[in-house]
C-alpha positions as CSV (number, residue, x, y, z in Angstrom):
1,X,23.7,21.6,15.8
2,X,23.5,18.6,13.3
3,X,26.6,16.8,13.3
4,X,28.4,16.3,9.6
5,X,27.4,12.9,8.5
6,X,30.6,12.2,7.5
7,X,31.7,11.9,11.3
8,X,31.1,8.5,11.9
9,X,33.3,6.0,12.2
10,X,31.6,4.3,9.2
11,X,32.7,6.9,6.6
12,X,36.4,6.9,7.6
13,X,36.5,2.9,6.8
14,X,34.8,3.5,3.1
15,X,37.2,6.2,2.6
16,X,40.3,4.4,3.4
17,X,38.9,1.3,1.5
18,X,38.8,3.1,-1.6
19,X,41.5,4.7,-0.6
20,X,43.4,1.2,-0.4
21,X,42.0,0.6,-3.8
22,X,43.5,3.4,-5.4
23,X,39.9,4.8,-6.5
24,X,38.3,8.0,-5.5
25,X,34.9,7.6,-4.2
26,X,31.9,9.6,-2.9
27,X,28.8,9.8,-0.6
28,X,25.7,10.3,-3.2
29,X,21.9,10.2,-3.2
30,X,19.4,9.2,-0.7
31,X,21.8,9.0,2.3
32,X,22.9,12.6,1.4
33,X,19.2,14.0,0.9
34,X,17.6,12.3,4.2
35,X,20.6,14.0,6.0
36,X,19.5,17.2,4.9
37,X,16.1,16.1,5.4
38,X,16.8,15.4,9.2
39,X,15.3,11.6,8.3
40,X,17.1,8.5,9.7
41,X,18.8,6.2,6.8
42,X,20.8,3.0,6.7
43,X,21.4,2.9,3.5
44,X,24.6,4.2,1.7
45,X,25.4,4.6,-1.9
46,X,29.1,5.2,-2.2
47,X,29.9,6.2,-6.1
48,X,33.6,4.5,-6.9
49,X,35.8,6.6,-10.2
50,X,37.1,3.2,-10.9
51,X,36.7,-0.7,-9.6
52,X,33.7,-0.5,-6.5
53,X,33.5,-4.2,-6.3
54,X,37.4,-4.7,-5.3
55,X,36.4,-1.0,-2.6
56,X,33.9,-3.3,-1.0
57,X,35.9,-6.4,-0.9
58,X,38.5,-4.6,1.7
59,X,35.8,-2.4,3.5
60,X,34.0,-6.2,4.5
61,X,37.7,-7.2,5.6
62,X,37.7,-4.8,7.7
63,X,34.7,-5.0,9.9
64,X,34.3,-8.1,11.6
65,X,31.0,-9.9,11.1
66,X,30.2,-8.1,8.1
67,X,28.7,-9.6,5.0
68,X,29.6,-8.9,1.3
69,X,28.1,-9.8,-2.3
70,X,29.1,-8.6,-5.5
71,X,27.3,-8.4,-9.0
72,X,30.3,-8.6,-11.7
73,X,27.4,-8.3,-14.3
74,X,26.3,-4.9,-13.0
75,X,29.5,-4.0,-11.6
76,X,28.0,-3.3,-7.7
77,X,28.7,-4.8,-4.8
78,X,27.3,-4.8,-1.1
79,X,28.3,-4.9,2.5
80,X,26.1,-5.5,5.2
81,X,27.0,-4.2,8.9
82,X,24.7,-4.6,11.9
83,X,23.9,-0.8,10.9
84,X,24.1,-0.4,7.4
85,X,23.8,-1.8,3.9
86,X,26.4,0.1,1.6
87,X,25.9,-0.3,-1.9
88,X,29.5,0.3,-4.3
89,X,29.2,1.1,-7.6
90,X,31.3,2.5,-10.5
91,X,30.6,5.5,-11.4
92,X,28.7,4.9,-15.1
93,X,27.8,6.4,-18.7
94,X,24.2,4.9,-19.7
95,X,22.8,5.2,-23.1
96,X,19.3,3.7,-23.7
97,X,17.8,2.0,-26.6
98,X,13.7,3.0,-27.6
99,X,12.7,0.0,-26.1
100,X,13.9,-0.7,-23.1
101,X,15.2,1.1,-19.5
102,X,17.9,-1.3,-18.7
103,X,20.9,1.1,-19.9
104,X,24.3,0.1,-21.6
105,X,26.9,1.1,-19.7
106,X,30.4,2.5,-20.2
107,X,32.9,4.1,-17.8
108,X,32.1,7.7,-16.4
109,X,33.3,10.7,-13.9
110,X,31.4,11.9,-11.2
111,X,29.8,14.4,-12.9
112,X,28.4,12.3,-15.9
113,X,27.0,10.0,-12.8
114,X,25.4,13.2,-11.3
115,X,23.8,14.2,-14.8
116,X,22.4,10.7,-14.7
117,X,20.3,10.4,-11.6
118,X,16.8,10.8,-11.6
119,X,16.3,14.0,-9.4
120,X,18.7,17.2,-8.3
121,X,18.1,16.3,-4.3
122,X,19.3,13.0,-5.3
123,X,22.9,14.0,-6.9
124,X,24.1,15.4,-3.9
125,X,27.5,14.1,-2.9
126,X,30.6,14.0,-0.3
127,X,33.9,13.6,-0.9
128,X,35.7,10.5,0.7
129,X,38.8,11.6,-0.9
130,X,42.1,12.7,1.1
131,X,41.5,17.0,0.8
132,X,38.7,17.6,0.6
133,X,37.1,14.9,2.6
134,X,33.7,15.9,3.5
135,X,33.6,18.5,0.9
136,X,29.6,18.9,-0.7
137,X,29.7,18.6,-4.6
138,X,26.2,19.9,-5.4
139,X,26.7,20.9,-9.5
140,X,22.4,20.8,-9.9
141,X,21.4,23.0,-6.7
142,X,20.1,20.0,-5.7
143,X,20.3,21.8,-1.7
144,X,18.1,24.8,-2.8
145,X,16.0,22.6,-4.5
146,X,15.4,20.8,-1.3
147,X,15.2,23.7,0.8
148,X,12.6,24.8,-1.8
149,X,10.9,21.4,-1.6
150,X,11.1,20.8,-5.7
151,X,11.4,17.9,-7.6
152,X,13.7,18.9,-10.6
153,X,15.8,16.1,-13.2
154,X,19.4,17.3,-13.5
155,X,19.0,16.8,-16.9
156,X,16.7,17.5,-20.0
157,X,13.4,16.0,-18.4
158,X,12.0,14.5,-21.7
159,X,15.3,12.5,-21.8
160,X,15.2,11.5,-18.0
161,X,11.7,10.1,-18.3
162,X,11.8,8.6,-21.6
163,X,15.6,6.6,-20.9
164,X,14.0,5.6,-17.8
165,X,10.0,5.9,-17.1
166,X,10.0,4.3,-13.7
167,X,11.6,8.0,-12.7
168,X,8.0,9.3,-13.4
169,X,6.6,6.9,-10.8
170,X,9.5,7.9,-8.7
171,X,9.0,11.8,-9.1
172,X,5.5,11.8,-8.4
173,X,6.2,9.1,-5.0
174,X,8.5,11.6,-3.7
175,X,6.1,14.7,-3.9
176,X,3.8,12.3,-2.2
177,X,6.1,11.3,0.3
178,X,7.8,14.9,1.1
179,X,5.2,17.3,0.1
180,X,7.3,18.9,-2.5
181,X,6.3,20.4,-5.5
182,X,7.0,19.1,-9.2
183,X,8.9,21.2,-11.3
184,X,6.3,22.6,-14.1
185,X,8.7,21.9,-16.8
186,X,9.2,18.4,-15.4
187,X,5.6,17.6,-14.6
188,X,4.8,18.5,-18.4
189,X,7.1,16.3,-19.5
190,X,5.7,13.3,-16.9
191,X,2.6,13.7,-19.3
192,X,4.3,14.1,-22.8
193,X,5.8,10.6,-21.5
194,X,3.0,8.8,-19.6
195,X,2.9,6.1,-22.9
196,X,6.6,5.0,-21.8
197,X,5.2,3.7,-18.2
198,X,4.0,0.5,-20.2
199,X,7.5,-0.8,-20.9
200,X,8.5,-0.9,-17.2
201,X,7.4,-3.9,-15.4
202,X,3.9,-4.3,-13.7
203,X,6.0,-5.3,-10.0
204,X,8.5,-1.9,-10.6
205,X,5.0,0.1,-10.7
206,X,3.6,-1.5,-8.1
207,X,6.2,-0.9,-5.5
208,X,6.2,2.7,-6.8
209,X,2.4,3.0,-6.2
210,X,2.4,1.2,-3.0
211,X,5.3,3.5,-1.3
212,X,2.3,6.0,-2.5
213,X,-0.4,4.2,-0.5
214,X,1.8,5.0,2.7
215,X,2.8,8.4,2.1
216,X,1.1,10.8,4.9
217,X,-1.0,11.8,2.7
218,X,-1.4,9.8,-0.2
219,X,-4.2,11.5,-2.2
220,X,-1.2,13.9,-2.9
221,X,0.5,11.7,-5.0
222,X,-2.9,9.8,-6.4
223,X,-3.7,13.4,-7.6
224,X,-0.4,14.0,-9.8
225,X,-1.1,10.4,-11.2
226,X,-4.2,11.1,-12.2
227,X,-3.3,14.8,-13.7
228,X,-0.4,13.2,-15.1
229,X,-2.5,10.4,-17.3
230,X,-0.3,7.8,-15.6
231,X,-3.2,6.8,-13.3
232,X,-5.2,6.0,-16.3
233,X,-2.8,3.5,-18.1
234,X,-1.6,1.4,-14.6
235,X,-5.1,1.7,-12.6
236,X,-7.7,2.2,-15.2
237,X,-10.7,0.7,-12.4
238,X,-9.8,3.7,-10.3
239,X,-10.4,6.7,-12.6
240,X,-13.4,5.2,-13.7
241,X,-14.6,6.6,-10.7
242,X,-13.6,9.9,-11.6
243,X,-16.7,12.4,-12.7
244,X,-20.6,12.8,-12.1
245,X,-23.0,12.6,-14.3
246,X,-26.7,14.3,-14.2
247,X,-30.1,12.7,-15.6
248,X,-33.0,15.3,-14.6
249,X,-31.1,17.9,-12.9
250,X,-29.8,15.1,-10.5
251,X,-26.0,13.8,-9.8
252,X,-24.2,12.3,-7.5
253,X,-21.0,12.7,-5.4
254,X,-17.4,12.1,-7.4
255,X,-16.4,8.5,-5.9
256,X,-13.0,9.3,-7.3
257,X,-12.9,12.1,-4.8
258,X,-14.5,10.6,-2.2
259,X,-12.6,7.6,-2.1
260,X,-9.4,9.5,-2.0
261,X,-10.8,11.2,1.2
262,X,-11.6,8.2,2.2
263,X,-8.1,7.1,2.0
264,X,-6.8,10.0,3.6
265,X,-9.1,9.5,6.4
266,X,-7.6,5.7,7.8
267,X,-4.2,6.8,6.9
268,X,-4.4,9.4,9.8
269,X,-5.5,6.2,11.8
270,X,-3.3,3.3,10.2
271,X,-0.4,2.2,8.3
272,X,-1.4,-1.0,7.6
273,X,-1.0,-1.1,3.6
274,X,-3.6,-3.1,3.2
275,X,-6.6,-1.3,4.8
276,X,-5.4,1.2,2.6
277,X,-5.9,-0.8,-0.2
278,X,-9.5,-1.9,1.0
279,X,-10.0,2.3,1.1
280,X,-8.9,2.3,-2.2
281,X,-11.1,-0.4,-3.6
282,X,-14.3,0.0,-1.1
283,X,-16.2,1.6,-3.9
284,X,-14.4,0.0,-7.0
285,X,-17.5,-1.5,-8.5
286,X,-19.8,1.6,-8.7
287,X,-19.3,2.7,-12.2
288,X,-20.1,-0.9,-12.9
289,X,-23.0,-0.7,-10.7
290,X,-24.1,2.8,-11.3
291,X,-28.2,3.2,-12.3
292,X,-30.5,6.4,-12.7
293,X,-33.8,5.9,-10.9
294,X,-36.0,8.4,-11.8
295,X,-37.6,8.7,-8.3
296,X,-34.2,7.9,-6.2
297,X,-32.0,9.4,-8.2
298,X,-28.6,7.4,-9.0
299,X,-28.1,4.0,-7.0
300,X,-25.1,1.7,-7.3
301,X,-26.7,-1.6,-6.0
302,X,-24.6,-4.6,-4.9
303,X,-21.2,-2.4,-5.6
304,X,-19.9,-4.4,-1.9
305,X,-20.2,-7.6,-3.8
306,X,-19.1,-6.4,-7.1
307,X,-16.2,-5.0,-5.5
308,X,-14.9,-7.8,-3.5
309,X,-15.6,-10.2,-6.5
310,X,-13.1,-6.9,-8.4
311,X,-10.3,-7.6,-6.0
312,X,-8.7,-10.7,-7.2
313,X,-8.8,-9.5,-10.7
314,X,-7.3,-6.2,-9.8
315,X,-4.4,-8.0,-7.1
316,X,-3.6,-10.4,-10.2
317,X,-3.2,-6.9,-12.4
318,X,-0.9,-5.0,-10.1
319,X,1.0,-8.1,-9.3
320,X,0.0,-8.0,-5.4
321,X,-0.1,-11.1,-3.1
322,X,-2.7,-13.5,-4.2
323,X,-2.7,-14.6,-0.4
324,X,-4.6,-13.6,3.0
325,X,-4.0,-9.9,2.6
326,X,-6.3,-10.0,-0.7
327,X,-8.7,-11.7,0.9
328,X,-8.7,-9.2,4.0
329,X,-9.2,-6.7,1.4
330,X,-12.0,-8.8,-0.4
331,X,-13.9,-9.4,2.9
332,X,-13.5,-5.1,3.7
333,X,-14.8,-4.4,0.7
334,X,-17.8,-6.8,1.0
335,X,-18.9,-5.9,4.9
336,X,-17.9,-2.0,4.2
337,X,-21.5,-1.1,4.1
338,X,-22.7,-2.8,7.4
339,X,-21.3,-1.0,10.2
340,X,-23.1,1.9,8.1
341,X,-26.7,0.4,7.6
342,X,-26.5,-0.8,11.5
343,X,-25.4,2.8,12.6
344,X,-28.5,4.0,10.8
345,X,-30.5,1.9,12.6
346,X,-32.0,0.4,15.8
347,X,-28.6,-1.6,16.8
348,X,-29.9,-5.2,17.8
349,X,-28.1,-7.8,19.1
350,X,-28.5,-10.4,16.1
351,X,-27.1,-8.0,13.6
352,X,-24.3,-7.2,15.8
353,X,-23.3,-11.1,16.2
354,X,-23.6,-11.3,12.7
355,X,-21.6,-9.3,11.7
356,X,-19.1,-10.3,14.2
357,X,-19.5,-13.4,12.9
358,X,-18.3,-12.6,9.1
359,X,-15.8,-9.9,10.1
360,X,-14.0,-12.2,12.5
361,X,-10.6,-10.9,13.6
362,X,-10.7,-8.1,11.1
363,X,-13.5,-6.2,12.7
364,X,-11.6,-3.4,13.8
365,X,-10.0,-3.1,10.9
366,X,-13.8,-2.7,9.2
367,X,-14.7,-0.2,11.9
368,X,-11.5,2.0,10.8
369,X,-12.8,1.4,7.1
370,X,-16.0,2.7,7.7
371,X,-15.2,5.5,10.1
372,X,-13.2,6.6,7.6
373,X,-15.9,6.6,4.6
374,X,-18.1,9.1,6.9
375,X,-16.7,12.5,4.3
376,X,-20.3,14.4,4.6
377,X,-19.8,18.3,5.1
378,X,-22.8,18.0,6.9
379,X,-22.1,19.0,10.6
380,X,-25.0,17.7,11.9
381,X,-25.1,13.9,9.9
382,X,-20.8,13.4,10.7
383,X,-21.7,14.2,14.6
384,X,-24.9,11.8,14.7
385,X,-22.9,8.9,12.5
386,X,-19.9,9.3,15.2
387,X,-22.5,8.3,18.0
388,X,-23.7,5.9,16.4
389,X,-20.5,4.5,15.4
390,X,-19.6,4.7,19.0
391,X,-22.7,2.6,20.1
392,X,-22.4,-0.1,17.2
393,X,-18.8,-0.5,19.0
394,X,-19.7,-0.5,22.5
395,X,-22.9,-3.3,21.6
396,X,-19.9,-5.4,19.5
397,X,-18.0,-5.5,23.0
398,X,-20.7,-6.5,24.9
399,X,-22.4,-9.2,22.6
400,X,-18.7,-10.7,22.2
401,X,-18.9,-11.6,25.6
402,X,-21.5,-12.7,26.0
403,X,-21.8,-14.7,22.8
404,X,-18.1,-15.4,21.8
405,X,-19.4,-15.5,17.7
406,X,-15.8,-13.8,16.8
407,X,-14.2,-16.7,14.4
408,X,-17.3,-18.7,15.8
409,X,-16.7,-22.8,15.4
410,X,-20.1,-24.8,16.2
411,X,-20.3,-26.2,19.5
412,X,-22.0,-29.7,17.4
413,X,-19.7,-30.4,14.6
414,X,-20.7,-32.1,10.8
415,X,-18.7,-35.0,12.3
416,X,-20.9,-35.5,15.9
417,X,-24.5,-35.0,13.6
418,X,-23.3,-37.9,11.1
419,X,-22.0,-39.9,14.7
420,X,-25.4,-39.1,16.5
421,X,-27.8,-40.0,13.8
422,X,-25.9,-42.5,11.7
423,X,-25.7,-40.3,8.7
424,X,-22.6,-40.6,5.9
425,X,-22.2,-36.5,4.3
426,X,-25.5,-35.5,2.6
427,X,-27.7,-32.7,2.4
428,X,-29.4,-33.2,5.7
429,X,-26.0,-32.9,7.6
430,X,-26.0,-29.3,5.8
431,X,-29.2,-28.5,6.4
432,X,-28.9,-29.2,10.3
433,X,-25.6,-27.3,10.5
434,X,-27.3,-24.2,8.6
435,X,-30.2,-24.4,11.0
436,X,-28.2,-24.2,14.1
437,X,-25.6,-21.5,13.3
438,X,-28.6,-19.3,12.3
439,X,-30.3,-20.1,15.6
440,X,-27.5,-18.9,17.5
441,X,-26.9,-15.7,15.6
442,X,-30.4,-14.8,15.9
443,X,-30.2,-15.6,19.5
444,X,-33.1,-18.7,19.5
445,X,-30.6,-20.2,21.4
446,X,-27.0,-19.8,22.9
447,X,-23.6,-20.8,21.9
448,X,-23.1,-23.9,24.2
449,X,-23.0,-27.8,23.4
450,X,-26.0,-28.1,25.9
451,X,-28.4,-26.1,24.0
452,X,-26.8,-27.0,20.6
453,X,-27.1,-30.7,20.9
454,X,-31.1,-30.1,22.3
455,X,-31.8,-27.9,19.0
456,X,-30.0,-30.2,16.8
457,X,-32.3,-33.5,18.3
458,X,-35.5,-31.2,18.0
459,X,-34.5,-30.3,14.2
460,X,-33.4,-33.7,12.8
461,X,-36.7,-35.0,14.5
462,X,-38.6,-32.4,12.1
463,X,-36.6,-33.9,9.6
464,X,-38.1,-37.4,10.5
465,X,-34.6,-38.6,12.2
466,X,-34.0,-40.1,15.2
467,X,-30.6,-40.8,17.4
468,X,-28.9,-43.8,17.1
469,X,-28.9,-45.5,21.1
């Protein structure tokens, strides 16, 4: 049997702290749902009827080590334990102006602070208060709505969105991340107010969408985004992959579909947000690459290199990092073809060093990526790529040792062909470099100073140079 949350030692300090203040005060929102949820939280939101800030004050007083911050400006406060962050607030009356989602505030009850939050699981409280301590005050049903797995607003929906449209993001990440349904009346008013999205800032969205990405299953949410028309006004690349189109009787497979599958596929495999991201964007560039051949049908030629060159553009958009996890996703997007084309094929040792060479450290990452991508229904085609697949692994193990090409530096460096043939930086230096890390991925020759420096005195002679003595 679950205990009450309420029985920790914790909730007894809050409640004499704001008891000390002369305030009442209450357990609400996310700390209360993931209880009923049976999910682990740290976080606590405790909902003061009067001054939080001065609540907090004496709670951090009494627990040694702990640290406190207040925000006069919004009227919050925080204080950090070794197990928990526990956010104070007044309780508040907003009002919102056309323009904007940051509220004016004024002095509220508990229940105008209930009617306020976003979502009926959310206004769940309990009572700190000497009486009826521990007492659930649950005015919206928000329990049988989460027993019912709904997403509901406490209040008219139109007027929840619209005052604040980050809480359409919001509703839709939470049926991703639960598997709860959207109320219909709530979910039609998600799409009378998809405009509104554009006033909330590009980094709010973002956060939204990524806490998407790493639902369970994420297509869930990507799904109600798209249904909702908010997919088309923050992600406008991706639902250009929605559809097929036929010339002659002939189509092709909906990328928008597929690359949702796709995405579903390495999530079962990974959490790692940003090989999620690469799942996402592994086909970003066919619409832009998309041509009807009359005797091969539709071909999307060059959409690897489209798509990596995409990324930046797209990670500038969303406000994600301009740093090495773009260009892991740029360098995913470019190789996410060639594990494919070599599974295909006869599986030779120069391909598999090449490839080792330009996938580097991520390489296991691109053989999740492209495990992933394999969505055929055909029984026959998914069994015969998964060999494959498992041989195209098995030859990248054994030409890594025996090769070492992973993040390959040249055994003769730029530096040692200008020292042995008196040469300042010039075109001959690159063209002698080129030469021998080409040799050694094709396997002319292998990757040791002893046959480096002998291919590098027979190609400069070619050249017409000769080592200094």
């Amino acid at each position: 049997m679950q205990a009450h949350p309420l029985s920790e030692n914790i909730f007894k300090l809050i409640a004499e702290s704001c008891s000390d203040s002369g305030n009442e005060a209450y357990i609400i929102g996310g700390y209360v749902r993931d209880f009923f949820l049976k999910r682990l939280s740290k976080d606590i939101d405790v909902v003061v009827i009067g001054d939080g800030i001065n609540a907090a004050k004496i709670l951090a007083d009494k627990i040694p080590g702990s640290h406190y911050a207040f925000f006069k400006n919004f009227g919050t406060a925080m204080v950090k334990t070794e197990d928990y962050e526990i956010e104070f607030v007044g309780a508040r009356k907003e009002s919102y102006n056309k323009g904007s989602r940051k509220p004016q505030v004024a002095v509220g009850t508990l229940a105008y602070d209930q009617l306020r939050r976003d979502f009926t699981i959310n206004t769940l409280a309990f009572s700190l208060n000497k009486g009826n301590y521990g007492d659930m005050i649950d005015p919206f049903n928000g329990l049988q709505d989460l027993n019912d797995k709904i997403i509901r607003t406490p209040d008219d929906a139109d007027l929840t969105y619209s005052d604040d449209p980050l809480r359409m993001m919001r509703a839709i990440r939470f049926a991703s991340q639960l598997n709860f349904q959207i109320e219909k009346k709530s979910f039609e008013a998600i799409k009378r107010n998809a405009e509104r999205i554009k006033i909330v800032s590009q980094e709010r969205i973002t956060d939204e969408l990524n806490k998407i990405i790493l639902s369970d299953v994420p297509s869930l949410g990507f799904k109600l985004l798209f249904d909702s028309g908010l997919l088309q006004i923050i992600f406008p690349q991706f639902t250009a992959l929605h559809g097929v189109e036929y010339v002659n009787g002939k189509g092709h497979k909906d990328n928008f579909y597929h690359t949702l599958e796709v995405l579903d596929n390495i999530s079962k495999t990974t959490n790692d947000l940003w090989l999620r991201w690469a799942a996402i964007l592994h086909d970003i560039a066919k619409p832009p690459t998309k041509r009807f051949d009359p005797e091969s049908g539709w071909t999307f030629h060059g959409h690897e290199d489209k798509g990596a060159r995409m990324v930046s553009g797209i990670f500038k958009q969303l406000k994600l990092p301009l740093n090495d996890k773009m260009k892991l996703v740029q360098k995913l997007v470019l190789l996410h073809l060639r594990p494919i084309v070599l599974a295909q094929d006869v599986v030779t040792d120069s391909a598999v060093r090449r490839l080792l060479f330009e996938a580097g450290d991520d390489i296991d990452g691109l053989m999740l990526l492209c495990h992933a991508d394999v969505t055929t229904k055909n029984d026959f085609k998914k069994e015969k790529y998964r060999k494959n697949f498992e041989l195209v692994k098995q030859k990248l193990i054994e030409v890594e040792e025996k090769d070492r090409v992973r993040n390959w530096q040249p055994p003769i460096t730029g530096e040692m062909i200008m020292q042995t043939f008196n040469l300042k930086p010039s075109r001959e230096v690159g063209v002698i470099k080129d030469a021998l890390r080409e040799a050694i991925l094709d396997g002319k020759i292998k990757n040791d100073y002893n046959e480096a420096i002998q291919f590098v005195i027979e190609k400069a002679k070619e050249m017409g140079l000769t080592p200094v003595s």
